[in-house]
N, C-alpha and C positions, 0 to 999 in steps of 0.2 A: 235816343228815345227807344223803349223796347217797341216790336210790333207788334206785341198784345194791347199796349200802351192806349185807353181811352180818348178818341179825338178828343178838343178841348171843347165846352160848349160853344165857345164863340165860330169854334170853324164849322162846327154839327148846322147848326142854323142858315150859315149863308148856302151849305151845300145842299139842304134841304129845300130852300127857295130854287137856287138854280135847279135840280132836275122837277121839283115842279112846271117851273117857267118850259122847261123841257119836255115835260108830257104836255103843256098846252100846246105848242111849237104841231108837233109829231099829231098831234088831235086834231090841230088843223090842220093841218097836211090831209084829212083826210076829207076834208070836205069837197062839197062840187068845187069845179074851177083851176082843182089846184093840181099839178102834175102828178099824174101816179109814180114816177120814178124819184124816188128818195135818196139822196146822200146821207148816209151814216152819222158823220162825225163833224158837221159844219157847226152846231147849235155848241157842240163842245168847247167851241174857241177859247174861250173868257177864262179856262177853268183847266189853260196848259199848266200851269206853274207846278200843279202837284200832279202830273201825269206822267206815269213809269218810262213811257218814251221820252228819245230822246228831240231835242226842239227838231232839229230837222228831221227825225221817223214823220213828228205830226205833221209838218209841215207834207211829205210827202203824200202821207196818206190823205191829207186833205185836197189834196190833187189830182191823185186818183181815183176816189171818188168824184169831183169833178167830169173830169175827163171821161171816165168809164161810163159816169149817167148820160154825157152829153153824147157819146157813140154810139150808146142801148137806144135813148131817142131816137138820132139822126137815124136806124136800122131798122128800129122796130115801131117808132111813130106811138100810137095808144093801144096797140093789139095786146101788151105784156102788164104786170104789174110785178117793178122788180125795183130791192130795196140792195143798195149797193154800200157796202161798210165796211171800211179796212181799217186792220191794224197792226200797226208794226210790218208796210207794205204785204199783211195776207190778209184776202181779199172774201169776202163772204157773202153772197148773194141769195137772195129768198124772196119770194112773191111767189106769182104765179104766170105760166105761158101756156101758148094752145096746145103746143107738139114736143115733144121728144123732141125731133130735130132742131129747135127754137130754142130749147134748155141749151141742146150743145151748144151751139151758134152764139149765144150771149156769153158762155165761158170762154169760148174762144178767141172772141171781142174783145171781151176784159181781160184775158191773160195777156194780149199782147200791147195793151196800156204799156207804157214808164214803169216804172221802179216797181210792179207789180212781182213779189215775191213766188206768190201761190196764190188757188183756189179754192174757195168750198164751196160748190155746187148745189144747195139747198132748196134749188127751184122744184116746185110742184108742177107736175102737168096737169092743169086745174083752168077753170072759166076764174076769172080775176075776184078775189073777195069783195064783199059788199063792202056799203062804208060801216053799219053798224058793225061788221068783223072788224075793220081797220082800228075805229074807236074804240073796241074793246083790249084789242093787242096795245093801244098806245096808252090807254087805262094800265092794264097789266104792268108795260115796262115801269111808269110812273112810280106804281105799288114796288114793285121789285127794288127801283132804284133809291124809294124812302128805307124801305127795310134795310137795306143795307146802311144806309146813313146811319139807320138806329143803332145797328150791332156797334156795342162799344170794342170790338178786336177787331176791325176793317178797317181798311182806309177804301170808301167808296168809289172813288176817283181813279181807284185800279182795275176797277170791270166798265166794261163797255156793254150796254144792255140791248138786245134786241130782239124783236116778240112777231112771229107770223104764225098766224091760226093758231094759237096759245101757245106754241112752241118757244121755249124762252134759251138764245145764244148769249153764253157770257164768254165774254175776250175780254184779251188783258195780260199782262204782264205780273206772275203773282207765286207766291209758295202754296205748296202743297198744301198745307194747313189753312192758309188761306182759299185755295181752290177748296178746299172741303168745305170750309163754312159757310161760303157762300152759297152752295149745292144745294146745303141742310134752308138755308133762310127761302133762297127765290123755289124751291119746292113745296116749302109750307106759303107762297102767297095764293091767296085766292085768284083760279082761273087759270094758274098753270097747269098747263098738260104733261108737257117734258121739260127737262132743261138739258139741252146738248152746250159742252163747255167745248171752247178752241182757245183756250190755256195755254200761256207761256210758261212753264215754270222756271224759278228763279228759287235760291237758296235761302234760308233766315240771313247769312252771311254777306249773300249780295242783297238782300235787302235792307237789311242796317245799314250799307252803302250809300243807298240812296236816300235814307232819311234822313232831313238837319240835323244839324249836332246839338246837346243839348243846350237852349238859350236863344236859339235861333227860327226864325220862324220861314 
């Protein structure tokens, strides 16, 4: 299959359902009751089969997160509001904390998790966001992650999307050409502020790699 190659309708649909179902998930995450600390990639499960990692990367990173949410609690209780999301064991955190010292103090945490490769330290030293901010960033990702379904030269399922205070992270395992187009789409969605990328790249050559052969699904 070439990777300029049009998903086929039939797959365009069900991946437009799933990150919908995905910004409702992430929307209600933000309501009363529900823990401020977020794992990244749990909602992801259903939808490994076409994901650039390999099963055990996901596998780990789903454990890491785990575990990194459950030690930020055990440490920091309801004082923080911190979204924890790894991929390809690198580790990306973003919310909000009271102090400088508290920013270190969670990377710290989190770097000494398991199979935690790296860090990126994206915490704000800020009073924790309202819920109508939280609801609008998980609005945003939803927008972001349909646009991207739309573009017939993507394969959606290769970015990981995540949005604090409009700030839109895209990870992933991806080419250059794909890293640019994606830039050009989630920059023109409504309500993006920036988009900071943490981009693996990968060749056209190792991406044919990874695509089925032709006939194959």
């Amino acid at each position: 299959m070439n990777p300029a190659q049009p998903l086929r309708p039939a797959l365009r649909q069900p991946l437009r359902i799933a990150f919908a179902a995905l910004s409702f998930a992430a929307l209600a995450a933000t309501l009363p009751g529900c823990i401020p600390l977020l794992a990244g990639g749990a909602v992801m499960t259903g939808m490994a089969a076409t994901d650039r990692r390999t099963s055990g990367a996901q596998i780990e990173d789903e454990g890491i997160e785990l575990r990194a949410s459950s030690r930020v609690r055990e440490a920091f209780v309801e004082r923080v509001h911190i979204n924890i999301t790894s991929y390809n064991r690198q580790v990306l955190l973003t919310g909000e904390v009271p102090t400088e010292q508290e920013k270190q103090a969670v990377e710290a945490l989190v770097s000494r998790v398991p199979n935690v490769r790296s860090t990126l330290n994206e915490l704000a030293v800020l009073g924790n966001t309202t819920l109508p901010q939280r609801s609008s960033d998980a609005l945003v990702t939803g927008k972001v992650k349909a646009s991207l379904v739309d573009a017939k030269d993507l394969y959606a399922n290769a970015f990981k999307v995540v949005t604090e205070r409009g700030v839109v992270y895209l990870m992933g395992r991806v080419t250059t050409r794909e890293a640019e187009r994606a830039t050009a789409i989630t920059r023109s969605v409504g309500g993006v502020q920036r988009v900071v990328r943490i981009l693996e790249l990968i060749t056209e050559e190792e991406l044919k790699q990874m695509l089925p052969a032709p006939g194959k699904s």
